[in-house]
Structure formats: C-alpha cells, structure tokens
TIVEXVO-851872 format. One record per residue (C-alpha): residue number from 1; x, z, y; residue in one letter. Coordinates in pm, 1 decimal. Last residue first. Layout:
# TIVEXVO-851872
tipa dotor NUM	px X	pz Z	py Y	tornu a
...
//
This chain:
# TIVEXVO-851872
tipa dotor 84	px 393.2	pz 253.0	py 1819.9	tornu x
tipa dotor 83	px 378.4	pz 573.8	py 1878.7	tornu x
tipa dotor 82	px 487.5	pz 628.8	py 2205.9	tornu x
tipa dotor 81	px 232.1	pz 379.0	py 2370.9	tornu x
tipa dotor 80	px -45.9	pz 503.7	py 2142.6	tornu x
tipa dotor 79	px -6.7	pz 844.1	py 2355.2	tornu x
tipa dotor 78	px 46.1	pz 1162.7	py 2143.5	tornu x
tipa dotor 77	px -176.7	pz 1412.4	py 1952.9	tornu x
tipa dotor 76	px -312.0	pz 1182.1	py 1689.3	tornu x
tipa dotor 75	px 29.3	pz 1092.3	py 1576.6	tornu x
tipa dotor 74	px 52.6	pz 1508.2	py 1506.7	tornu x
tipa dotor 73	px -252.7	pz 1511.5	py 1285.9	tornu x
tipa dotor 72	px -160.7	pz 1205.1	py 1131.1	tornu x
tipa dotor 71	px 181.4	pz 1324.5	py 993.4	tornu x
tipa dotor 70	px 6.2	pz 1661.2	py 864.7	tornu x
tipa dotor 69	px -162.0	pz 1426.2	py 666.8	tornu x
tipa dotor 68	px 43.5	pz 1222.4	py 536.2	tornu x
tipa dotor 67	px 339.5	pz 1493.7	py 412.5	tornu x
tipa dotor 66	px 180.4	pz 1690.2	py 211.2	tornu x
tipa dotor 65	px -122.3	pz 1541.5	py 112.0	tornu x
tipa dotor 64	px 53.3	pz 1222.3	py 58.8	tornu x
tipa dotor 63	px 359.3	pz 1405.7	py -145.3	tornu x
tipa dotor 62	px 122.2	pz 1561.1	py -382.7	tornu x
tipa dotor 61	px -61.5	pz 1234.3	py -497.3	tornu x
tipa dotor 60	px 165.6	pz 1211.2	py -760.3	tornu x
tipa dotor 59	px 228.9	pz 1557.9	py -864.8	tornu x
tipa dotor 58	px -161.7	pz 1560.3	py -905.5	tornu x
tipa dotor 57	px -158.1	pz 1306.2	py -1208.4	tornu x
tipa dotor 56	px 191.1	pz 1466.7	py -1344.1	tornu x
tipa dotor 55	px -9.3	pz 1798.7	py -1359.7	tornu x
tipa dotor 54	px -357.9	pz 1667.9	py -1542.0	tornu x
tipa dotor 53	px -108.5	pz 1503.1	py -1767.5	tornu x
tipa dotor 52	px 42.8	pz 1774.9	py -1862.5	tornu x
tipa dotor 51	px -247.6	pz 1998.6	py -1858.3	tornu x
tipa dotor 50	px -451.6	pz 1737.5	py -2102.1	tornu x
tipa dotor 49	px -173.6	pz 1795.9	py -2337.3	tornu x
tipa dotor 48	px -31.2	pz 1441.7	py -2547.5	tornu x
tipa dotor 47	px 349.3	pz 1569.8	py -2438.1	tornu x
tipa dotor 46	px 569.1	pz 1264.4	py -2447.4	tornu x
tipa dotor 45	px 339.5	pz 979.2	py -2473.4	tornu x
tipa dotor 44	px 10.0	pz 1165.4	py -2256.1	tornu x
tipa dotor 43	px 307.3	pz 1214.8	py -1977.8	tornu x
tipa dotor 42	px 408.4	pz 844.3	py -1939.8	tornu x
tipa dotor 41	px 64.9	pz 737.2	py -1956.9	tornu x
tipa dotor 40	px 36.4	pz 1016.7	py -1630.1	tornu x
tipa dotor 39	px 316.1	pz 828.1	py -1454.2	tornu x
tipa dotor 38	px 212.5	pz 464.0	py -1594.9	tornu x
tipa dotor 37	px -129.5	pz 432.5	py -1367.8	tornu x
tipa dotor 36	px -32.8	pz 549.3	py -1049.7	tornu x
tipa dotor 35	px 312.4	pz 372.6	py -1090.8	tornu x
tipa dotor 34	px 158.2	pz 63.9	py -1181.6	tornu x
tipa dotor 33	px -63.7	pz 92.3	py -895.8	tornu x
tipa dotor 32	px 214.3	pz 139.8	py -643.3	tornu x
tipa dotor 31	px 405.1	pz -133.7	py -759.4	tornu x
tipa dotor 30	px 120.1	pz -357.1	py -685.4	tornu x
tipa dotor 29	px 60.4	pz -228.5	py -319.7	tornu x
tipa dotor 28	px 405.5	pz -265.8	py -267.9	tornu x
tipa dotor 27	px 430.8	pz -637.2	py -397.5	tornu x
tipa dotor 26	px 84.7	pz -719.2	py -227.0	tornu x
tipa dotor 25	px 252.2	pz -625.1	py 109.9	tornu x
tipa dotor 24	px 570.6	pz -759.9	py 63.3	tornu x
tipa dotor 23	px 352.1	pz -1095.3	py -39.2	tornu x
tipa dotor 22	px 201.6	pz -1075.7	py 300.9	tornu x
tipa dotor 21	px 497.5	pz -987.2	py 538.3	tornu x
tipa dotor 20	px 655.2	pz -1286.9	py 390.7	tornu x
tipa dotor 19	px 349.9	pz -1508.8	py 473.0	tornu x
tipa dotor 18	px 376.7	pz -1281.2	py 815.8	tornu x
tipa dotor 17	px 742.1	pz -1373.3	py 851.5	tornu x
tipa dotor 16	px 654.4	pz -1713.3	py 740.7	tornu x
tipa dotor 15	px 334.4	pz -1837.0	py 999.2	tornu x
tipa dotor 14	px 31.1	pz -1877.8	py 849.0	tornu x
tipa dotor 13	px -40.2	pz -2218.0	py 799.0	tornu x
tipa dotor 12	px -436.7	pz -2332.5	py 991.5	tornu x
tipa dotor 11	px -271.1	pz -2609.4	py 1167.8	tornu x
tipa dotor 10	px -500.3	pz -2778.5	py 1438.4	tornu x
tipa dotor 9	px -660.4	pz -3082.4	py 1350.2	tornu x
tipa dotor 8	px -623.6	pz -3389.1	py 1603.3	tornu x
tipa dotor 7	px -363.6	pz -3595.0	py 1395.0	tornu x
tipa dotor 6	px -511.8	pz -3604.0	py 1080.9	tornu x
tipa dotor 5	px -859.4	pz -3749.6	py 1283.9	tornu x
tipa dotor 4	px -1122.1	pz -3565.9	py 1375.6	tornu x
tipa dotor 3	px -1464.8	pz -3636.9	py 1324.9	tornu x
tipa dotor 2	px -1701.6	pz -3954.9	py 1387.9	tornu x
tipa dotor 1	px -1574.9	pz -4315.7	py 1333.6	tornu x
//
C-alpha cells in the first residue's frame, strides 16, 4: 500500500495559546471595525451635520497619528534587542 499511514502523519493543530492568540486577534480587529463604523453613525443620529460627522470620523483616527507614529519613530532609533 503506497502513502502514509494514520500513524505516520505529522499534526498540522495549531497549538492553543496561539489558537487563543488567534481568535483574540479577530475579536480586536472586529471590535475595532464596529467602532470605526458606529462612531460617525452615532453622530449622523444625533446631529445629521456633515461637520459632525466629518469631526467624530477624524477624532477617531486622532489618537494613532498622535501617539503611533511618534512611537515608531523612537522604536526605530533603538536596538531590536531592547525592543522586543
């Protein structure tokens, strides 16, 4: 008989913190969109003004600018060792 049998195959599982890793992953990622998306809904129910919502929409990506990029200019200055 030619192939492998049951016993001869390697297991191909993920292992369960990065299973659990995985689905925290998708769970954030998720949340995230919902906010992205319900924020400036939010603002068009109570006040239906294309400012409004213009201003919640950049209020939410505010905190990345301010804080994610400055962040990576000053990781990229030290050794990978001390980072991580």
């Amino acid at each position: 008989m030619t192939g492998t049998s049951q016993g001869d195959r390697v297991s191909s599982r993920l292992p369960a913190a990065f299973t659990r890793l995985l689905y925290a992953w998708f769970a954030s990622l998720t949340a995230d969109g919902i906010r992205f998306v319900a924020l400036p809904l939010l603002a068009l129910a109570t006040r239906p003004t294309p400012a409004a919502v213009a201003t919640v929409a950049a209020a939410t990506a505010l905190p990345w600018l301010v804080v994610a990029l400055p962040a990576w200019a000053i990781v990229d200055r030290l050794r990978p060792v001390t980072v991580i």
